[in-house]
N, C-alpha and C positions, 0 to 999 in steps of 0.2 A: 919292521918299524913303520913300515909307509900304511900296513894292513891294521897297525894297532893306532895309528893317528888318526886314519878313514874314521877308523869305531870308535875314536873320543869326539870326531866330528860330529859324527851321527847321532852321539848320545844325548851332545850336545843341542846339535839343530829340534831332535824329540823336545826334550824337555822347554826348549825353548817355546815349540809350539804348544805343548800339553800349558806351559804358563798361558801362553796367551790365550787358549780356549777357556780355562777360568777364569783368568782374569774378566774377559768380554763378558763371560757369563755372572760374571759378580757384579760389574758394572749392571749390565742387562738388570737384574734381580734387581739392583739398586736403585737405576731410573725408575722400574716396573713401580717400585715401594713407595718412592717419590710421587709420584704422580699420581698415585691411587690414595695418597696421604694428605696431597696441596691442591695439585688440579683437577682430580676428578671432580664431574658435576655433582657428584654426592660427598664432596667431602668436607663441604660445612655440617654433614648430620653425625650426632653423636653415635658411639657403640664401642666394641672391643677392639682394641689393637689390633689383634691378629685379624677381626673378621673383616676388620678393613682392607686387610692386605689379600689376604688367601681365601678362597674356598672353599679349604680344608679345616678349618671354623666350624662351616657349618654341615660339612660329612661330618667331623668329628660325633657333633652332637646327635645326628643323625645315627648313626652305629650306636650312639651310648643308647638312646629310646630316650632321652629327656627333653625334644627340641619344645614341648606344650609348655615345661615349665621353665624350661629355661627364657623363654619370652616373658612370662609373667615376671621374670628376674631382671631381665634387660629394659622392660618399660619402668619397672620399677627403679632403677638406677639411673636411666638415661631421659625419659618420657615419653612424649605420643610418639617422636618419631625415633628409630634406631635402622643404624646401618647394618644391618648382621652380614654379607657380607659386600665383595670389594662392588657389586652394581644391583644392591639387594638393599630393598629399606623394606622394615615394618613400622604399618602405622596403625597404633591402638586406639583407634575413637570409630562413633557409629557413623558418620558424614564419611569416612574411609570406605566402608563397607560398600555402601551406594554408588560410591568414585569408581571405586574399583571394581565393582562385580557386579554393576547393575545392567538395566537392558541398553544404555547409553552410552557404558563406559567404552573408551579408547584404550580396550586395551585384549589384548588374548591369551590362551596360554601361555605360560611361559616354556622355555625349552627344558623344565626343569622332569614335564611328561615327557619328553624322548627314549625315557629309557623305560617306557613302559609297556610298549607295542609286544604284544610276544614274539611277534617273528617280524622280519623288514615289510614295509609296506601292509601290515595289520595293524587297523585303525580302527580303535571303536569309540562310541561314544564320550566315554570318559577320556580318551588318549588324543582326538582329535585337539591338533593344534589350530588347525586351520577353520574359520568361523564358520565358511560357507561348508565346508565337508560336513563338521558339527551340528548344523542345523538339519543339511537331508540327512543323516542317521538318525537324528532326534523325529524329524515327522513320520521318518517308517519306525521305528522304537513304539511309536507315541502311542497306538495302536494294542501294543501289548500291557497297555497299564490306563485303559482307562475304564470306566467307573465299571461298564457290564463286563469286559473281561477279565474284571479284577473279583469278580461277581462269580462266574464261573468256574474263575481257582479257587473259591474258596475253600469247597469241600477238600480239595488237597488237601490245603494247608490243614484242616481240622481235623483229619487222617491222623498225620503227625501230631500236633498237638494233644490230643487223645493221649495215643504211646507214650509221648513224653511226660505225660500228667503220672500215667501208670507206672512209670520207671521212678521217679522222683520218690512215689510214696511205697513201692516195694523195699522189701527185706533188705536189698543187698544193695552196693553201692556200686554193683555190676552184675550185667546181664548173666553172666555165666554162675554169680552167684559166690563169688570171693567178695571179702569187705575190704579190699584196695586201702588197705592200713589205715582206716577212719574210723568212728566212732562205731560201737554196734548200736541194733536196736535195741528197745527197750519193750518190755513185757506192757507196756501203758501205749502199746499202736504206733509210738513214733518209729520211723525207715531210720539206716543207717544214714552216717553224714555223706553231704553229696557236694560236691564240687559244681555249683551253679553253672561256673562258665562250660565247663567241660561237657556240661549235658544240656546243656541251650546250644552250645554250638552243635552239638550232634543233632537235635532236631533241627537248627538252621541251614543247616547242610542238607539234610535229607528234604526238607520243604523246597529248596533252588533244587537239589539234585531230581526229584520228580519234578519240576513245573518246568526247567530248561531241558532236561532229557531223558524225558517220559516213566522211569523210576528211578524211587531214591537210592542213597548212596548205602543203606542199611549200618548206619552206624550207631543208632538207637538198639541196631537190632544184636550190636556187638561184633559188626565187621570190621577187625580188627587193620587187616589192608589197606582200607577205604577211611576210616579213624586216622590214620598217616598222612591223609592227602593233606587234612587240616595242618599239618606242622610243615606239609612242602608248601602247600599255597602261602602260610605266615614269613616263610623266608623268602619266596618269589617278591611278595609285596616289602618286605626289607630290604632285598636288594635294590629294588627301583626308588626307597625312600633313601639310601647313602648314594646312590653313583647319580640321581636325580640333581642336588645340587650341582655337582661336576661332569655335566655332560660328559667331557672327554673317558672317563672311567668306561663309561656304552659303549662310544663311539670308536675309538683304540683296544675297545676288547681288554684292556687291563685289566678291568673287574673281573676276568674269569680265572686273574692269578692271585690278586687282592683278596678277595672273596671267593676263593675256591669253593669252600663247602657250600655254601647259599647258592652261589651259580650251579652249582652241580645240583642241588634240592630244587631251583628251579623249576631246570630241564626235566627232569622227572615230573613235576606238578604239569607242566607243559604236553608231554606225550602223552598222560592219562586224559587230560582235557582235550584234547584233541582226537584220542579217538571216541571218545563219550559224544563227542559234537558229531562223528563221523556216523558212530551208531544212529543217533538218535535223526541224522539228518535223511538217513535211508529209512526211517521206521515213520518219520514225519509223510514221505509218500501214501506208505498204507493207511496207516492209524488215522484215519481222516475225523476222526470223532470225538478225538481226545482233543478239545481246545487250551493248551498250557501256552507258557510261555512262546516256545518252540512253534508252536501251530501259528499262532499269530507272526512272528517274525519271518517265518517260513513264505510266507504271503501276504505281508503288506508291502504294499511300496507308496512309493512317495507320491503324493499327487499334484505335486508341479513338473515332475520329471519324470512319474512311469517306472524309477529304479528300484529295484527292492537292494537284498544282500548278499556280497559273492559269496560262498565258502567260507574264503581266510576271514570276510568280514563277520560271517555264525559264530566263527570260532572267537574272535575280539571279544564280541557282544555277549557272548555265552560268560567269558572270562570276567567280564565285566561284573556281570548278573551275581556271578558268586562269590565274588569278592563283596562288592556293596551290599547285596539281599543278604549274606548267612552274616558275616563278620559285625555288621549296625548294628543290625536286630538284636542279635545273642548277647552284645555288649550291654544291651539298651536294656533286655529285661533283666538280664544279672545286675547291673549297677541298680535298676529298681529296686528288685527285691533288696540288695544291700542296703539301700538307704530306706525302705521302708523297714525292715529289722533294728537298723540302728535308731528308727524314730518311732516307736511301738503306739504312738498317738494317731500318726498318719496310717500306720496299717488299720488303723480300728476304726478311725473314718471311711475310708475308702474300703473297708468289708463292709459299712454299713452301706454305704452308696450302692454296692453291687448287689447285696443283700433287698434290696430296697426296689430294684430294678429288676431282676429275675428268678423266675419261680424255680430253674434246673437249671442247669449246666448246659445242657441241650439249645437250651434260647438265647444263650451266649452267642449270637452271630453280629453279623457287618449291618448296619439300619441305624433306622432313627432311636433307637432307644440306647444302645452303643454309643449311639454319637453325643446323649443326652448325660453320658457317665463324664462330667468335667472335673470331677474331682481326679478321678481316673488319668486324664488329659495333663491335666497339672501333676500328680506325681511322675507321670512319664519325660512329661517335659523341663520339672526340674532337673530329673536325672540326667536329660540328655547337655540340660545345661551345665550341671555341676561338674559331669562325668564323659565329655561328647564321645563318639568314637572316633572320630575324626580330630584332634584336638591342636593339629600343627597351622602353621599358614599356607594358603592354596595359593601358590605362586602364580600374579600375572606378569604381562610383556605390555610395556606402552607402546603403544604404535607410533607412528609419525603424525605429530601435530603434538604430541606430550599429553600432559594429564592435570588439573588442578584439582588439591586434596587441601581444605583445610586453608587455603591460599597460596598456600607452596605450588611452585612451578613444576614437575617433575618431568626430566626430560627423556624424550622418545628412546627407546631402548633400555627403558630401568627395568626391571624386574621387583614384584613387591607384591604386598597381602598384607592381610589382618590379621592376627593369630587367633583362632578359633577360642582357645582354652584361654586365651590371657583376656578379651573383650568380654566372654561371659562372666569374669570373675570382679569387673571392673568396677572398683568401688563408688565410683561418681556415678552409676550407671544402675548397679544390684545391689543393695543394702546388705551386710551380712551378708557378702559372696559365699563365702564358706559353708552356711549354715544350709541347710537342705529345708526348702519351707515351702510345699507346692500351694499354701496359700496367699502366695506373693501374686500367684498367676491369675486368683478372683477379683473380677470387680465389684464386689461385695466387699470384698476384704483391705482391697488396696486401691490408693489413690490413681485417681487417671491419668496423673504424671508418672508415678513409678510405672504404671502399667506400658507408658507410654517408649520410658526408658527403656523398662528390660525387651520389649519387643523390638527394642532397635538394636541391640547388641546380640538377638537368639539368634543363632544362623549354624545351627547343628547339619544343615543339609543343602550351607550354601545358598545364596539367593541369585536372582538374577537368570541369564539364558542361560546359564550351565550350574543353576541348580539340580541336586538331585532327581531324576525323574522317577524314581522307586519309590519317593516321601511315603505315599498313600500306601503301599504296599508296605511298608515299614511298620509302619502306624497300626495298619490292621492286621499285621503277625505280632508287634509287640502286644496291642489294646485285647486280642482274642485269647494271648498266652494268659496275662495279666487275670483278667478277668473271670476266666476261666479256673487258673489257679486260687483265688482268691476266695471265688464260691464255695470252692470244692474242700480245699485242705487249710488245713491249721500250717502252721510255719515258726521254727524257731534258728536261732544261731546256734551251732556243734557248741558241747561246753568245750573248755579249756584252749589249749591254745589253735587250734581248728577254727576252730569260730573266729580268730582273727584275720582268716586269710583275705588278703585283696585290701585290709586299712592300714592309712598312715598311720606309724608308730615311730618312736624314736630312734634314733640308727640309720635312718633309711636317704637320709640325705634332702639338703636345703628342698623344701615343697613338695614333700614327700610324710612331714611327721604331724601333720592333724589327724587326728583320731576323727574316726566319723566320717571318714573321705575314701571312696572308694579311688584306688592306683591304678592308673592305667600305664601301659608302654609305650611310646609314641614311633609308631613302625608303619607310616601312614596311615593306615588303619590301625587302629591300638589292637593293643594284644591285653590281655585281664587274666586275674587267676580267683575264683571265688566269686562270692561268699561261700562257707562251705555251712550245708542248714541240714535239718533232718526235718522230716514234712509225715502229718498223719491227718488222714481224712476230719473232715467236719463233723462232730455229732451233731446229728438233725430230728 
């Protein structure tokens, strides 16, 4: 009796305690709620319930790929300013842009890069938190992208583009000569239907894969192994765009139970990049001749401090390069061509323009008569407007001393941005957001107020010190693709339902059903499927 009392004691004293651990912890949750609801410093600012409370707001939206449009939805409901989550505002106006990302601003990354580093203490460019680290990586970078070495790659790059020109207007809608279940060709010269995205990113790939490590990745060429990296790198960069909001997910290793499959694709994208960097860093000794990417970072260093880059920092910067250089680009000139097929006016001007500008295909190079195709300029830069690759908010950190945006006070330790994809589309700002019109961008054509507008809200590559430093390089792999295809081949959209791939249509969910809109994924880097075209040389 005394052995069965002990054990209704015990059962008892347990359970007693197990109440009291929830209980404390319900309470806890409760204050946590309270206080992120009344007293936090951000809690005069409107937004969602939950995204006030939790974090898991904006993973949510993060995993779904909608976080571009889901902003367009919250300014629209809430206005300029929205708390999305519990120490996290977006504010949609152009005076934000400047506050927060300009060369003045108080403010740095935010920790929301943490979980971007591939491995501990690998810092590149893009991942650096820290301002002073960010600036010596940028002046030895600096080096690899300016005017004469960007001069020097270009033959590369037009290597590639060449092949890729040749694959687009071949028979087959694959190298080995299967039609990958798309349209055939037709007895009248048009190529089977092609999946745009699918074969821009394989020449964007092959273009960083030879300029960062010395040859391409041959996936033009039909290497099907190497064709894979592209779907482990998309998850690599999805995982750091869901555990990004919540640090802890990095930091605690959760993620790799949360997100098993993606951490596990990763790690794979990870060990192929790394020894590609290993190769190419022992082959960088010999090849003294080859000036690519690689040669130049190989040997620049900083000229306030003498430092160039360890190892682990090749391998950052390498990661960096391919992410930003293959994924912009491919995006940039597929949502082109999408939107110049759906605007059959604008293709027929802008063939006239290049028509009008050069005699072959051959003279298609980087100079002043290139630089003189504005019509060219403007279709690319609507698309980038309409369609950016980058479409989310670039999270900063206020430092100490806070931040004035708009006259708001915002206090030291907030977290916040501009939503890329909701400021381009903002109607006080772009007339007809929606509409795809690259003659909004002449001054010819439009007023020096609109003019003045839309250029305060473009920022497809980021403004300020941690603007893109690839812009130029972008610019003249998309401007050379472009141009070059335009010359050369005719272009139409696959009939029947093929030809709709990559536009809003009905079904598809709130900012997702305009027709004429190419879709992106928002996985920091967007992810695209399409246009899907069938392409036949020019008779001349």
């Amino acid at each position: 009796m005394l052995e069965l009392h002990s054990f209704e004691e015990l059962k008892s004293l347990l359970s007693l305690i197990l109440a009291s651990v929830i209980g404390t912890g319900l309470i806890y949750v409760l204050a946590v709620v309270l206080y992120r609801l009344t007293f936090h410093p951000l809690a005069k600012y409107p937004g969602p319930f939950l995204a006030k409370i939790t974090a898991w707001y904006d993973v949510y939206h993060a995993y779904k790929g909608d976080k571009h449009i889901h902003f367009v939805y919250l300014h629209e409901k809430y206005g300029t300013f929205v708390r999305f989550g519990p120490n996290k505002l977006s504010i949609n106006h152009p005076e934000a842009l400047k506050a927060i990302y300009g060369h003045r601003a108080n403010t740095r990354k935010s920790d929301f890069y943490l979980a971007f580093p591939a491995a501990k203490g690998v810092v590149s460019t893009h991942t650096a938190i820290d301002r002073q680290t960010h600036s010596r990586k940028r002046r030895v970078l600096s080096y690899a992208f300016s005017d004469s070495a960007l001069k020097g790659m270009e033959e590369y790059v037009l290597v590639h583009i060449r092949d890729y020109l040749n694959k687009l207007v071949s028979a087959s809608s694959e190298p080995n000569g299967s039609a990958n279940g798309h349209v055939k060709s037709e007895k009248s010269g048009w190529s089977e239907a092609k999946d745009v995205a699918t074969w821009t990113n394989y020449m964007s790939f092959d273009i960083l894969g030879d300029l960062c490590f010395g040859k391409p990745f041959g996936m033009l060429a039909g290497n099907v192994e190497n064709r894979h990296m592209i779907y482990l790198l998309t998850q690599a960069v999805r995982r750091h765009n869901i555990t990004g909001p919540m640090p802890a997910l990095h930091q605690t290793g959760f993620d790799k139970i949360l997100l098993r499959k993606i951490y596990n694709d990763r790690q794979q994208y990870l060990a192929f990049s790394r020894a590609m960097v290993g190769a190419r860093s022992k082959a960088g000794i010999m090849e003294s001749e080859r000036k690519d990417f690689f040669w130049y970072i190989l040997r620049s260093k900083d000229p306030e401090t003498g430092q160039g880059f360890s190892s682990g920092e090749l391998w950052g910067e390498s990661n960096t390069l391919i992410v930003a250089g293959s994924d912009t680009s491919s995006i940039t000139i597929s949502s082109t061509i999408f939107y110049l097929l759906h605007n059959p006016d604008c293709l027929t001007r802008l063939t006239t323009e290049i028509d009008s500008k050069f005699a072959s295909a051959e003279d298609i190079r980087s100079g002043p008569v290139l630089n003189s195709c504005t019509y060219l300029r403007a279709c690319v830069d609507e698309a980038l407007r309409m369609s950016p690759p980058v479409g989310g908010l670039l999270e900063r950190y206020v430092l100490p001393g806070g931040l004035t945006v708009l006259g708001h006070q915002i206090p030291a330790g907030t977290d916040l941005g501009t939503p890329i994809y909701a400021i381009h589309h903002h109607p006080d700002y772009v007339p007809n957001a929606y509409t795809y019109d690259p003659s909004r961008w002449s001054s010819e054509t439009g007023s020096p107020v609109d003019l003045e507008k839309l250029h305060s809200v473009f920022n497809p590559f980021s403004i300020g010190p941690r603007g893109c430093i690839g812009k130029p390089m972008g610019y003249l792999e998309v401007t050379l693709t472009l141009a070059r295809l335009v010359w050369g081949y005719e272009m139409r959209l696959a009939p029947g339902e093929a030809g709709m791939m990559g536009e809003g249509r009905k079904g598809l969910g709130w900012g997702r059903e305009r027709e004429g809109e190419f879709q992106t994924e928002e996985m920091f880097v967007s992810k695209v499927r399409g246009p899907v075209v069938q392409f036949r040389e020019r008779m001349r």
